[in-house]
CHARMM internal coordinates of N, CA and C (Angstrom, degrees):
IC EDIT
DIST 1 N 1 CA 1.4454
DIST 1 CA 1 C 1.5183
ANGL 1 N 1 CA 1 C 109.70
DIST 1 C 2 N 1.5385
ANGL 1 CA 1 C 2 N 113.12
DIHE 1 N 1 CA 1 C 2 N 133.79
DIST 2 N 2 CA 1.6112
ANGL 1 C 2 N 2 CA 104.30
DIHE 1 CA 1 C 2 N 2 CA 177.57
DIST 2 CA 2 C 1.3814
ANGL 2 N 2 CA 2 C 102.39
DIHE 1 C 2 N 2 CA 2 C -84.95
DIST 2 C 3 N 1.4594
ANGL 2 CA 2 C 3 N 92.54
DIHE 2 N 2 CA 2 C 3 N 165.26
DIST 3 N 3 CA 1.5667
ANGL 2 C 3 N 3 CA 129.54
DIHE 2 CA 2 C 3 N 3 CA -148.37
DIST 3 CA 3 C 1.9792
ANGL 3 N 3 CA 3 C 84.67
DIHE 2 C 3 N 3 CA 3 C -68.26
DIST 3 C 4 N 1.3156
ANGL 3 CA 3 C 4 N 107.52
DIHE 3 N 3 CA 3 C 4 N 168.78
DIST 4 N 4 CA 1.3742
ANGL 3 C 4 N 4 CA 123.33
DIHE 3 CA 3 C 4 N 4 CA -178.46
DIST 4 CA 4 C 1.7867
ANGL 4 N 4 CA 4 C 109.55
DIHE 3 C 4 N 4 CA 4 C -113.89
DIST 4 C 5 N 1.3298
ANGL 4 CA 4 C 5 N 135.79
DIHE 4 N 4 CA 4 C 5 N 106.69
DIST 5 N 5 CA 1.4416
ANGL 4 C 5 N 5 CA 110.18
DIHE 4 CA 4 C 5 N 5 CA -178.03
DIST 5 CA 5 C 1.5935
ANGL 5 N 5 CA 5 C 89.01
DIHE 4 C 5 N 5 CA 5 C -90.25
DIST 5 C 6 N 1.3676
ANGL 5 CA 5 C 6 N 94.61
DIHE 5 N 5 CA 5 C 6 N 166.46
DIST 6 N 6 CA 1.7686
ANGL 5 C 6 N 6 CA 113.15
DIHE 5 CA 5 C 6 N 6 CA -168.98
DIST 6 CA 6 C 1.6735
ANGL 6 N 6 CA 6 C 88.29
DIHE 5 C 6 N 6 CA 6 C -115.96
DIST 6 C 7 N 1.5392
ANGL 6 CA 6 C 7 N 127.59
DIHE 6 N 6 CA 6 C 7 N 147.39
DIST 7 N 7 CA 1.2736
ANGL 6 C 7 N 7 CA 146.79
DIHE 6 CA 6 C 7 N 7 CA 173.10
DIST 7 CA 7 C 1.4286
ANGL 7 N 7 CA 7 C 111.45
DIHE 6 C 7 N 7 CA 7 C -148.61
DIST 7 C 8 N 1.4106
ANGL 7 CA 7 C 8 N 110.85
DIHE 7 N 7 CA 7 C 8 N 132.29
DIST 8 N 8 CA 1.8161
ANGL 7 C 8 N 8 CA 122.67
DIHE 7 CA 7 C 8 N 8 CA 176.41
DIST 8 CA 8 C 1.4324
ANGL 8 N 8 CA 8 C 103.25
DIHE 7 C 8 N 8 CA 8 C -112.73
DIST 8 C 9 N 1.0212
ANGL 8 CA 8 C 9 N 78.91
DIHE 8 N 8 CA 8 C 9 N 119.94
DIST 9 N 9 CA 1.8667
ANGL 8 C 9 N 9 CA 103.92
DIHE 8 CA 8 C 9 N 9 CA -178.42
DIST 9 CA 9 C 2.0163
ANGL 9 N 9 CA 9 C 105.20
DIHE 8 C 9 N 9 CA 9 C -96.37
DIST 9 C 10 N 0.9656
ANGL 9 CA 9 C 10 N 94.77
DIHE 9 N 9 CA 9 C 10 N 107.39
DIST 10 N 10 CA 1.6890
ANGL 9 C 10 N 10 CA 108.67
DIHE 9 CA 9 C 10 N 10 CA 172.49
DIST 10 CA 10 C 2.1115
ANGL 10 N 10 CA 10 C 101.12
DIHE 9 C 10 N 10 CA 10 C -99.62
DIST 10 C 11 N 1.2141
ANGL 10 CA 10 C 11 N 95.66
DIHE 10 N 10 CA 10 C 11 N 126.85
DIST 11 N 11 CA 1.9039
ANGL 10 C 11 N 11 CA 115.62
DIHE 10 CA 10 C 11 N 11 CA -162.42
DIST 11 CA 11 C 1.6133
ANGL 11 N 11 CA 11 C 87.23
DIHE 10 C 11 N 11 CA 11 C -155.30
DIST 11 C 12 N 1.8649
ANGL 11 CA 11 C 12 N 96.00
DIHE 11 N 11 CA 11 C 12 N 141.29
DIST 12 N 12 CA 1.6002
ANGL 11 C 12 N 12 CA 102.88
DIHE 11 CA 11 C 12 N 12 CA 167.34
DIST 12 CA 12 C 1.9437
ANGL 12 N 12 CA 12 C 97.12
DIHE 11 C 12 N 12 CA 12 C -74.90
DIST 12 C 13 N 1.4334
ANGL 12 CA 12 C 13 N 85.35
DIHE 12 N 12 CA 12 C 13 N 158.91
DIST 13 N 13 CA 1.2336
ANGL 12 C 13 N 13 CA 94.54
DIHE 12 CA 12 C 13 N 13 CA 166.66
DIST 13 CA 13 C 2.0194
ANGL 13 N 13 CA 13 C 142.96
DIHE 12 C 13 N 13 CA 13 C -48.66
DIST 13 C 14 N 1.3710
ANGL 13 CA 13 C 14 N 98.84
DIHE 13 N 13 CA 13 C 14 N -13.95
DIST 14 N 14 CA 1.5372
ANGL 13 C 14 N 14 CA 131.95
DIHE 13 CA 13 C 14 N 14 CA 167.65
DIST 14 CA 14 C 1.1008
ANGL 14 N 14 CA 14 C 115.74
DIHE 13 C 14 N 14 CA 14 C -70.32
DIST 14 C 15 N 1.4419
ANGL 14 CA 14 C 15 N 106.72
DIHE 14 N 14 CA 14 C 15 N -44.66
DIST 15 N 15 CA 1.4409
ANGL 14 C 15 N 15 CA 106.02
DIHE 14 CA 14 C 15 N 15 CA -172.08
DIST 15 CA 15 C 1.5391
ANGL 15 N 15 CA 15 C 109.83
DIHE 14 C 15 N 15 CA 15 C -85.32
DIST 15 C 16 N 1.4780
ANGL 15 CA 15 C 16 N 116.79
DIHE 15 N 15 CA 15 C 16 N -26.34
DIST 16 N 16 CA 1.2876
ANGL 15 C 16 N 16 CA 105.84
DIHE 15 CA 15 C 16 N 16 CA 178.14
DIST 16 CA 16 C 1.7650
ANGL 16 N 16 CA 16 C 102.61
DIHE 15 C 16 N 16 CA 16 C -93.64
DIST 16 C 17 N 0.8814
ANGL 16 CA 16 C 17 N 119.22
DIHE 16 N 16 CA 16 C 17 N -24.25
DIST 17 N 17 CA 1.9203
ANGL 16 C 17 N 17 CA 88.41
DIHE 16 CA 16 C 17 N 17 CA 166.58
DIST 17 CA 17 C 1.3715
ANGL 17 N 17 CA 17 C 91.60
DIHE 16 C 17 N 17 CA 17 C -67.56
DIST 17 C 18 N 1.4066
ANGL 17 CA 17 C 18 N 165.40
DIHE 17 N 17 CA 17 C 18 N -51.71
DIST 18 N 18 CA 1.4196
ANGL 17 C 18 N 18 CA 132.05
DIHE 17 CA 17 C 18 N 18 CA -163.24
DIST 18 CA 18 C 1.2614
ANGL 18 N 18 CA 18 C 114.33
DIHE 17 C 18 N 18 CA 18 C -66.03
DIST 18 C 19 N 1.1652
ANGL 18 CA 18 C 19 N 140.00
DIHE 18 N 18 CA 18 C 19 N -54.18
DIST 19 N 19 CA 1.2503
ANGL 18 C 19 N 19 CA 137.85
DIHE 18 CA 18 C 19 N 19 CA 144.76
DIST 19 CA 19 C 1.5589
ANGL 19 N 19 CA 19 C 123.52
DIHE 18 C 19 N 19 CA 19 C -5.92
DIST 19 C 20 N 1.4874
ANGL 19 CA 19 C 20 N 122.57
DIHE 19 N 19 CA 19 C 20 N -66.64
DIST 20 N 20 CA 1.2655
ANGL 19 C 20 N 20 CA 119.44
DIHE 19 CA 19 C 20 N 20 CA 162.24
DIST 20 CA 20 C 1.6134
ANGL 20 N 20 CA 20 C 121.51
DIHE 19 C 20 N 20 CA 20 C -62.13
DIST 20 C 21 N 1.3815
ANGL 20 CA 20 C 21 N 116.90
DIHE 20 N 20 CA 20 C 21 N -12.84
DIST 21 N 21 CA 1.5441
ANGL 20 C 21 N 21 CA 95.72
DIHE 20 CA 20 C 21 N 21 CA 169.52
DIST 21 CA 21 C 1.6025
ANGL 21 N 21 CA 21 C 104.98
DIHE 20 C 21 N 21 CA 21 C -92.43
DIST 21 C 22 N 1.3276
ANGL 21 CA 21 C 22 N 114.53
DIHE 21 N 21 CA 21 C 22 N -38.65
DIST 22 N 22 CA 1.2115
ANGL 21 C 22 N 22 CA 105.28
DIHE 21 CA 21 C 22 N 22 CA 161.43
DIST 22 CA 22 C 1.6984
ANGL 22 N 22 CA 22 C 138.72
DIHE 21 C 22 N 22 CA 22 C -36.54
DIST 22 C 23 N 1.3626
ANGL 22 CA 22 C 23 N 104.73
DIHE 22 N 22 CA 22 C 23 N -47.75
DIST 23 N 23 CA 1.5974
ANGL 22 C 23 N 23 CA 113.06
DIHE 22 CA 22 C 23 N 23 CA 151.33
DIST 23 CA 23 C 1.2068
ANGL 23 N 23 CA 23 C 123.82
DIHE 22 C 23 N 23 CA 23 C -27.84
DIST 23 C 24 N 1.4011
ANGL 23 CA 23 C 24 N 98.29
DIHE 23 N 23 CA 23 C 24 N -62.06
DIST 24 N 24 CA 1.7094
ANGL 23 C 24 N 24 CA 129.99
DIHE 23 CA 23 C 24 N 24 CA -168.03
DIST 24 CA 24 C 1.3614
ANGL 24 N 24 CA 24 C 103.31
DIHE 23 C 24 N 24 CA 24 C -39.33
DIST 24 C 25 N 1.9793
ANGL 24 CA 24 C 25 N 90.76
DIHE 24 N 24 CA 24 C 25 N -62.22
DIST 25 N 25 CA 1.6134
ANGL 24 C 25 N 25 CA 93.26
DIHE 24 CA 24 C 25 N 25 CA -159.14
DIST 25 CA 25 C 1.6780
ANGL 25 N 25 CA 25 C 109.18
DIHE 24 C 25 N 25 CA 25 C -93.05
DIST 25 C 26 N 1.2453
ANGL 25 CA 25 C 26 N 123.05
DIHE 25 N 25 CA 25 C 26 N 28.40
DIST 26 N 26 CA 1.1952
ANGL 25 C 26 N 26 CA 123.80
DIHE 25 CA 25 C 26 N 26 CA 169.51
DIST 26 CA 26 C 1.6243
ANGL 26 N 26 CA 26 C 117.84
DIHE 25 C 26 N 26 CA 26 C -116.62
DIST 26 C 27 N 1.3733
ANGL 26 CA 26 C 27 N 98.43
DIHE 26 N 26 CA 26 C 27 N -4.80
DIST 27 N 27 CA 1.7746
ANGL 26 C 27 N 27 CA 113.75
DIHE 26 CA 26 C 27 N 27 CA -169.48
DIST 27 CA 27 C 1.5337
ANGL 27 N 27 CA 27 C 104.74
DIHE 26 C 27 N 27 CA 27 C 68.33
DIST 27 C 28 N 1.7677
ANGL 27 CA 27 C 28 N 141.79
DIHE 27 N 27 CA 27 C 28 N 58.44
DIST 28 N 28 CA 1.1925
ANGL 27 C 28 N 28 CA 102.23
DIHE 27 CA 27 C 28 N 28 CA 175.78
DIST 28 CA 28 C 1.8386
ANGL 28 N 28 CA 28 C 82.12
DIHE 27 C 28 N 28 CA 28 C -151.15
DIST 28 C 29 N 1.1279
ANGL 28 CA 28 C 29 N 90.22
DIHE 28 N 28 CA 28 C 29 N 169.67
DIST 29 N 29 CA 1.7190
ANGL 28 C 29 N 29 CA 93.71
DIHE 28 CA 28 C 29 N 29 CA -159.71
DIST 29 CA 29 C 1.6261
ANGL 29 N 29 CA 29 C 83.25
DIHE 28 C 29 N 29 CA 29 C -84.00
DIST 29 C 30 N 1.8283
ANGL 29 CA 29 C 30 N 108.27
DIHE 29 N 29 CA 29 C 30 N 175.16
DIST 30 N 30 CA 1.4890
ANGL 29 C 30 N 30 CA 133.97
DIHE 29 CA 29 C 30 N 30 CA -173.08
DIST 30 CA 30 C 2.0028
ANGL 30 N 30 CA 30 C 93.24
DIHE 29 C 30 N 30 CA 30 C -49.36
DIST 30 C 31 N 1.2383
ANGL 30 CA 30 C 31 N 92.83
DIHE 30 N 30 CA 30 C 31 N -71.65
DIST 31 N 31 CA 1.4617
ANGL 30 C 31 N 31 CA 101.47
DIHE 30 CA 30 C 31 N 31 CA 173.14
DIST 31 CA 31 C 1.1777
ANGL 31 N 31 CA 31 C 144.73
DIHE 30 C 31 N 31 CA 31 C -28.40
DIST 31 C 32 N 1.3858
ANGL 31 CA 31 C 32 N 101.69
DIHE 31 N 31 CA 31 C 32 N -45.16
DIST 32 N 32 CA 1.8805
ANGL 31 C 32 N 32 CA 121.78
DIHE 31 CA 31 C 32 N 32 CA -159.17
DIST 32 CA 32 C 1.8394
ANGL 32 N 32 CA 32 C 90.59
DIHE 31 C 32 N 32 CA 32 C -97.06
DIST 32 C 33 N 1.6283
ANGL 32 CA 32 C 33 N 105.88
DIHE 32 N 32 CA 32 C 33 N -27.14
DIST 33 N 33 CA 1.4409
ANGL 32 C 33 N 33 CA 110.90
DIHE 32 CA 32 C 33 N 33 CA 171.53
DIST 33 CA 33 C 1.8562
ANGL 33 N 33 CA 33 C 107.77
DIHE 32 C 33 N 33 CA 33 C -55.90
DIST 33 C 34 N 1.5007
ANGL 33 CA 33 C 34 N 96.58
DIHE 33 N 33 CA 33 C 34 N -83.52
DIST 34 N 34 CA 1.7447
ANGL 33 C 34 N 34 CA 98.50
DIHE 33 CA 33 C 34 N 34 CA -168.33
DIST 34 CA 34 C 1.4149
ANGL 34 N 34 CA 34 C 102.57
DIHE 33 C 34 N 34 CA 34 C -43.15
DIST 34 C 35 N 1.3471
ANGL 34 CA 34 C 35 N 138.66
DIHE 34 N 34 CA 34 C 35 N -58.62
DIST 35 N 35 CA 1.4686
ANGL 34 C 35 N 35 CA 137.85
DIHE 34 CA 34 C 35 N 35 CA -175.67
DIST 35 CA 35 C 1.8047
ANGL 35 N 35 CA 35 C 108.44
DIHE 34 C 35 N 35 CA 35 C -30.62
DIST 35 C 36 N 1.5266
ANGL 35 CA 35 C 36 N 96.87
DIHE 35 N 35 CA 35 C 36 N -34.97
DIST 36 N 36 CA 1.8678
ANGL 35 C 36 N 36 CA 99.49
DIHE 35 CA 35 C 36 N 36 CA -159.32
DIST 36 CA 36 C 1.9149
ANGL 36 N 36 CA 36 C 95.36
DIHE 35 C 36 N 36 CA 36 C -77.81
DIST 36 C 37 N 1.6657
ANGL 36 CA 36 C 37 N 98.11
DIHE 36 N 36 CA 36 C 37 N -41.67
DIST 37 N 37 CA 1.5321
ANGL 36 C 37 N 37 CA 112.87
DIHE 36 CA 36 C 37 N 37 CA -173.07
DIST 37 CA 37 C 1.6295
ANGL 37 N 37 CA 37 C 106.95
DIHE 36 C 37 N 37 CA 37 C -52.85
DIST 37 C 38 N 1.4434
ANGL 37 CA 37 C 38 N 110.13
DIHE 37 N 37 CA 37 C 38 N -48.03
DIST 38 N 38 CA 1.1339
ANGL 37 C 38 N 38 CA 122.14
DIHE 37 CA 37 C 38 N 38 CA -167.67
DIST 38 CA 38 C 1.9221
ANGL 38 N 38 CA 38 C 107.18
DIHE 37 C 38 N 38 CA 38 C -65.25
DIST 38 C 39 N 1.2830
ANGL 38 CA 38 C 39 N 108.37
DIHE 38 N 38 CA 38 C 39 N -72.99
DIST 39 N 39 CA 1.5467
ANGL 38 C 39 N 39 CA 104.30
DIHE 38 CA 38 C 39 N 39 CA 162.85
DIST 39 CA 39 C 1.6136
ANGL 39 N 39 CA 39 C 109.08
DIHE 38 C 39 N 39 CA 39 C -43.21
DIST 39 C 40 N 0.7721
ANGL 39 CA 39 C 40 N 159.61
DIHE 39 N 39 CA 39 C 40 N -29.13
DIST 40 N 40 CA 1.1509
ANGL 39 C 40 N 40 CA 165.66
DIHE 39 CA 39 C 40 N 40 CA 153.58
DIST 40 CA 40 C 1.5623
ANGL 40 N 40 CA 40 C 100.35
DIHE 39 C 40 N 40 CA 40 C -28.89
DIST 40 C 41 N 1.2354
ANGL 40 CA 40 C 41 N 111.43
DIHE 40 N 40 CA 40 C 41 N -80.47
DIST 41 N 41 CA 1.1508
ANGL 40 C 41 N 41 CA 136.59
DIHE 40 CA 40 C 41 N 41 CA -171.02
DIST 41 CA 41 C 1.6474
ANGL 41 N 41 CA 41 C 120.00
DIHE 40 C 41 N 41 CA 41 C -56.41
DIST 41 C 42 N 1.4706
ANGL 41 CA 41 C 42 N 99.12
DIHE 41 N 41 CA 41 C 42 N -42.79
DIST 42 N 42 CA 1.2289
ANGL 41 C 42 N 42 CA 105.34
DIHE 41 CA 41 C 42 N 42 CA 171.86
DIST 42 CA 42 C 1.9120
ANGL 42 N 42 CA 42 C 109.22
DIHE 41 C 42 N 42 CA 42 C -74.41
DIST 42 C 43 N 0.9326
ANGL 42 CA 42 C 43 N 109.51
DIHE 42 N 42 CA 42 C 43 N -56.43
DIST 43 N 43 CA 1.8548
ANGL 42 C 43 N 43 CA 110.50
DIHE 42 CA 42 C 43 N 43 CA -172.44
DIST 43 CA 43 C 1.7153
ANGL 43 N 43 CA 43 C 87.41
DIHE 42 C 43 N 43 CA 43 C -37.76
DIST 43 C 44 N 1.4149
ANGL 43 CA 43 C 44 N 130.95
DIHE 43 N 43 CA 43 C 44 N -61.78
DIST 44 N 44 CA 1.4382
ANGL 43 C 44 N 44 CA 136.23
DIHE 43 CA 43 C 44 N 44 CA -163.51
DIST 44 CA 44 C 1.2496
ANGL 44 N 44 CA 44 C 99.05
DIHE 43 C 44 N 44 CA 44 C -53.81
DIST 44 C 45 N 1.4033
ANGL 44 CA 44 C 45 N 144.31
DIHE 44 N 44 CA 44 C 45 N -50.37
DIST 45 N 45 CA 1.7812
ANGL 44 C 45 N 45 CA 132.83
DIHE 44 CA 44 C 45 N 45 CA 177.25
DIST 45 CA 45 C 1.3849
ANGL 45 N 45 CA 45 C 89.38
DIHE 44 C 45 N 45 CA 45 C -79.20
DIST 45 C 46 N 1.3939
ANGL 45 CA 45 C 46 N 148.80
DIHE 45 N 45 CA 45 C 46 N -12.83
DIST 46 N 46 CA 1.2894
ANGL 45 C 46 N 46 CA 103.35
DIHE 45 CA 45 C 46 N 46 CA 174.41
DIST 46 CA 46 C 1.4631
ANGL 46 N 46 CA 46 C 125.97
DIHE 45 C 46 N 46 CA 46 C -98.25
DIST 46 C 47 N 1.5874
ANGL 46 CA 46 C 47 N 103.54
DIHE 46 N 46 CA 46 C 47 N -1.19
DIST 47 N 47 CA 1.5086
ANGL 46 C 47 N 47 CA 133.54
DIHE 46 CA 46 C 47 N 47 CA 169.72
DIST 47 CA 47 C 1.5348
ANGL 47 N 47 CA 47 C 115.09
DIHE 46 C 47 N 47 CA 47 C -65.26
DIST 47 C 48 N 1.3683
ANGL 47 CA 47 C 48 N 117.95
DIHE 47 N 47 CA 47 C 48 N -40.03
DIST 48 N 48 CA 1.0910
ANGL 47 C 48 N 48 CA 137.80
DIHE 47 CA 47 C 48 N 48 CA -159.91
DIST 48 CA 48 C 1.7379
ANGL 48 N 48 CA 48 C 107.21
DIHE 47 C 48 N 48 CA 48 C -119.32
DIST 48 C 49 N 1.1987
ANGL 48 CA 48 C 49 N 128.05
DIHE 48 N 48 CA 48 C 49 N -52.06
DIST 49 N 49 CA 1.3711
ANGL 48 C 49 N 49 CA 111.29
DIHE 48 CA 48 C 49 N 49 CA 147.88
DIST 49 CA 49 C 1.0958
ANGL 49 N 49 CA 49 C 148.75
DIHE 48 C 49 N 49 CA 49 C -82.30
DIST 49 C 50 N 1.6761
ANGL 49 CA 49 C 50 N 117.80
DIHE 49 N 49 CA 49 C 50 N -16.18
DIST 50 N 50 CA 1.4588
ANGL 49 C 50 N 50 CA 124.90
DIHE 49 CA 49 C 50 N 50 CA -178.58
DIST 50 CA 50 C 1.7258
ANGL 50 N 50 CA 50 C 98.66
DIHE 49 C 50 N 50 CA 50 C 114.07
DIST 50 C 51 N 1.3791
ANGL 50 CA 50 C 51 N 101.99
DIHE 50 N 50 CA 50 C 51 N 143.65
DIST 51 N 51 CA 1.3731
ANGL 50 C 51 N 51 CA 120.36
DIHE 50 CA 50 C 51 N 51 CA 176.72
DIST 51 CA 51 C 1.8418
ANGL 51 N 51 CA 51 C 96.94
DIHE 50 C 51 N 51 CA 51 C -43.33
DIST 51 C 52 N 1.2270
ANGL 51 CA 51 C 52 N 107.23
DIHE 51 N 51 CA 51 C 52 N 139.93
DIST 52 N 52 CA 1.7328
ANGL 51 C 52 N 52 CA 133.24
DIHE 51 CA 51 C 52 N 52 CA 162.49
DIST 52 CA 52 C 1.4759
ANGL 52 N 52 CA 52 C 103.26
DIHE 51 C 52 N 52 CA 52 C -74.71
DIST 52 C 53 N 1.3113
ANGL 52 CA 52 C 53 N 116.12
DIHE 52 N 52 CA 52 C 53 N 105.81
DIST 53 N 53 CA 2.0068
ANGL 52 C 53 N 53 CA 128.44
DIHE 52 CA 52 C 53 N 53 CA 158.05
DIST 53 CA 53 C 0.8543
ANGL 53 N 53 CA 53 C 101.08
DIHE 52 C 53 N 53 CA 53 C -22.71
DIST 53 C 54 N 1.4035
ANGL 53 CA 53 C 54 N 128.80
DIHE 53 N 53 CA 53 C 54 N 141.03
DIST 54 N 54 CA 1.3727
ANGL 53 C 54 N 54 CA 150.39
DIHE 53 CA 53 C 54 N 54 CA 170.73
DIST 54 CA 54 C 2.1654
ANGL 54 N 54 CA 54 C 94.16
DIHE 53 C 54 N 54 CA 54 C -90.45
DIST 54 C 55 N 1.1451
ANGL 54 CA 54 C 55 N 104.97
DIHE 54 N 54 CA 54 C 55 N -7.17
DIST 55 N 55 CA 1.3975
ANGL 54 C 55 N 55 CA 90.57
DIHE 54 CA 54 C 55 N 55 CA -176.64
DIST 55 CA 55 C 1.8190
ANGL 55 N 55 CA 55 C 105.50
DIHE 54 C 55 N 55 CA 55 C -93.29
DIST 55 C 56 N 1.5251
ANGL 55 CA 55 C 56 N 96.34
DIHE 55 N 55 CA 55 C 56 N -31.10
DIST 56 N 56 CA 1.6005
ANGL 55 C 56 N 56 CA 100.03
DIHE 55 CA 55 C 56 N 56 CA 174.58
DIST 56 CA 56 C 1.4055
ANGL 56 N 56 CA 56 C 114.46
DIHE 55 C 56 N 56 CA 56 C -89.59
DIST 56 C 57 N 1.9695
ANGL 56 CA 56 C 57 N 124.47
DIHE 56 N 56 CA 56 C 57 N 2.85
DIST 57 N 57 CA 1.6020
ANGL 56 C 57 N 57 CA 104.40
DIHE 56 CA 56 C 57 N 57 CA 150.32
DIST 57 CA 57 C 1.1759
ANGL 57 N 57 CA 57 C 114.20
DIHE 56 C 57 N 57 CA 57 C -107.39
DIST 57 C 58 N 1.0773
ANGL 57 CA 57 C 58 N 142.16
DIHE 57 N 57 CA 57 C 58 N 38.64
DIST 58 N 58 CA 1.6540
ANGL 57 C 58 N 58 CA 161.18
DIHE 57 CA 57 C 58 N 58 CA 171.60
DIST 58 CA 58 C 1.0347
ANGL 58 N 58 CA 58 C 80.99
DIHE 57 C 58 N 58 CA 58 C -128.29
DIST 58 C 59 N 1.6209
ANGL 58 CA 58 C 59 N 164.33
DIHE 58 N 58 CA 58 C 59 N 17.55
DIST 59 N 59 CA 1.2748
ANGL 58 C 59 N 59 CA 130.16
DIHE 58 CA 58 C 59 N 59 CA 128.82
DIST 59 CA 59 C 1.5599
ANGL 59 N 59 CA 59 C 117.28
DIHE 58 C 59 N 59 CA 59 C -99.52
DIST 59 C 60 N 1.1942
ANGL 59 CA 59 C 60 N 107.26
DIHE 59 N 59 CA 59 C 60 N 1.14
DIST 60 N 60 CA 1.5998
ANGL 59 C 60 N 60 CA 114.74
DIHE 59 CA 59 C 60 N 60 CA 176.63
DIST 60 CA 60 C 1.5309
ANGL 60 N 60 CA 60 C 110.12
DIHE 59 C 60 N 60 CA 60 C -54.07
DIST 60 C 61 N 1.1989
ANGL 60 CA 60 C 61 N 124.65
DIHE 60 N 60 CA 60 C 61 N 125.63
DIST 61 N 61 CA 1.5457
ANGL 60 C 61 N 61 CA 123.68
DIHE 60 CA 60 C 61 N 61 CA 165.87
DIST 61 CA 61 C 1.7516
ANGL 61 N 61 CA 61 C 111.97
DIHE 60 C 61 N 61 CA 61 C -70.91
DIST 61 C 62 N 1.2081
ANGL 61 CA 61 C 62 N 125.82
DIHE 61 N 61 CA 61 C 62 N 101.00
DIST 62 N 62 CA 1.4582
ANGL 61 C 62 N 62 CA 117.78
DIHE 61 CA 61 C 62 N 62 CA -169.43
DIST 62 CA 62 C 1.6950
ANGL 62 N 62 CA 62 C 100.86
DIHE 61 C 62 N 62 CA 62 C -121.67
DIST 62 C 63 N 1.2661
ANGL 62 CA 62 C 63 N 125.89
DIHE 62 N 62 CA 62 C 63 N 26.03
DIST 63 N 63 CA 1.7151
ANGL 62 C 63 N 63 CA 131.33
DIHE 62 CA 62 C 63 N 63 CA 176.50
DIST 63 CA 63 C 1.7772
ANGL 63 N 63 CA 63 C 96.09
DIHE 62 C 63 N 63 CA 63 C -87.43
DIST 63 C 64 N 1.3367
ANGL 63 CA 63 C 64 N 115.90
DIHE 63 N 63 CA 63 C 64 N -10.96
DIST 64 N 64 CA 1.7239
ANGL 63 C 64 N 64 CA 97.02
DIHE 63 CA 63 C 64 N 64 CA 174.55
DIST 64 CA 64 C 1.6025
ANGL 64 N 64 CA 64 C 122.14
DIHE 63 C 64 N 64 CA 64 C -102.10
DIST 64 C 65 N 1.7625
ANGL 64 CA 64 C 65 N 82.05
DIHE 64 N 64 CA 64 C 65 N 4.88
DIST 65 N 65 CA 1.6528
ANGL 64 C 65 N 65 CA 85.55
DIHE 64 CA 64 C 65 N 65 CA 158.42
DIST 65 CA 65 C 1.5382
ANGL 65 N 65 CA 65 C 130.23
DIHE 64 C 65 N 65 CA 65 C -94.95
DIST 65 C 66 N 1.4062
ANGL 65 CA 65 C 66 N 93.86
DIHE 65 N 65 CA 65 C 66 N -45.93
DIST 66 N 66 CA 2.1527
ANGL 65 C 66 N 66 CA 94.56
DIHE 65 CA 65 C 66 N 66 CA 170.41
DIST 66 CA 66 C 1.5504
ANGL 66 N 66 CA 66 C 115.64
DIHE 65 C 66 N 66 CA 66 C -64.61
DIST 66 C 67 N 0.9721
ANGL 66 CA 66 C 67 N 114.78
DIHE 66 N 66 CA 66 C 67 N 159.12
DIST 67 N 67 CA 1.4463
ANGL 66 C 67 N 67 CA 133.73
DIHE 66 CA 66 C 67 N 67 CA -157.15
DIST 67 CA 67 C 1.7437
ANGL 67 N 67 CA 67 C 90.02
DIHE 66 C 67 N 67 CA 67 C -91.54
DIST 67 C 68 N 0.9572
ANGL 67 CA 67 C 68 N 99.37
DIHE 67 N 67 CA 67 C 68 N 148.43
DIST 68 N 68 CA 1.6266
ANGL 67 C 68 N 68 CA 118.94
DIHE 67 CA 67 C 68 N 68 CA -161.10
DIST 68 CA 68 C 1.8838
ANGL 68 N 68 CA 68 C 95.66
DIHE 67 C 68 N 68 CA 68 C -68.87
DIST 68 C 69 N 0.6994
ANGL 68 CA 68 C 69 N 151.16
DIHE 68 N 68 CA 68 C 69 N 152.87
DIST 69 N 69 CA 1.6081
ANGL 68 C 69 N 69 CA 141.30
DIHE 68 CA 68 C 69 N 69 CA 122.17
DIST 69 CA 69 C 1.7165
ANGL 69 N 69 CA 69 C 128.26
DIHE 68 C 69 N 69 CA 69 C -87.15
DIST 69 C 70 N 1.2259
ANGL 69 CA 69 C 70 N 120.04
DIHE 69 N 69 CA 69 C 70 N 151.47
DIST 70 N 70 CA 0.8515
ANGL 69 C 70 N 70 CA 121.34
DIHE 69 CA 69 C 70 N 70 CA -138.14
DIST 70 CA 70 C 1.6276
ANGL 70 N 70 CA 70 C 100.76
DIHE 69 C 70 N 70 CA 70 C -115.15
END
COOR INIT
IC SEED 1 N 1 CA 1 C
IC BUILD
């Protein structure tokens, strides 16, 4: 199974009750929401700017997102 990165989302309090009714009325948990927004979001810059290099996200540093092991 691939690895899980973990992210903390800091939001005023407004935005996350809209968010949770939004959830609500779409059936999808807090989570499964931003994930959908986010692909969302991404297909739209890549629609509109062009596919993202595979050489500049293989340079992304992403080890300060997974949880350390011990």
């Amino acid at each position: 199974m691939k690895q899980q990165a973990t992210l903390t989302v800091h939001m005023p309090e407004e935005l996350l009750r809209q968010m949770l009714v939004l959830c609500e009325a779409e059936r999808r948990t807090p989570n499964n929401q931003i994930l959908f927004m986010l692909r969302n979001s991404i297909a739209y810059y890549e629609r509109t700017k062009g596919k993202m290099p595979k050489e500049k996200l293989n340079a992304c540093d992403v080890t300060p997102y997974f949880p350390q092991e011990e």
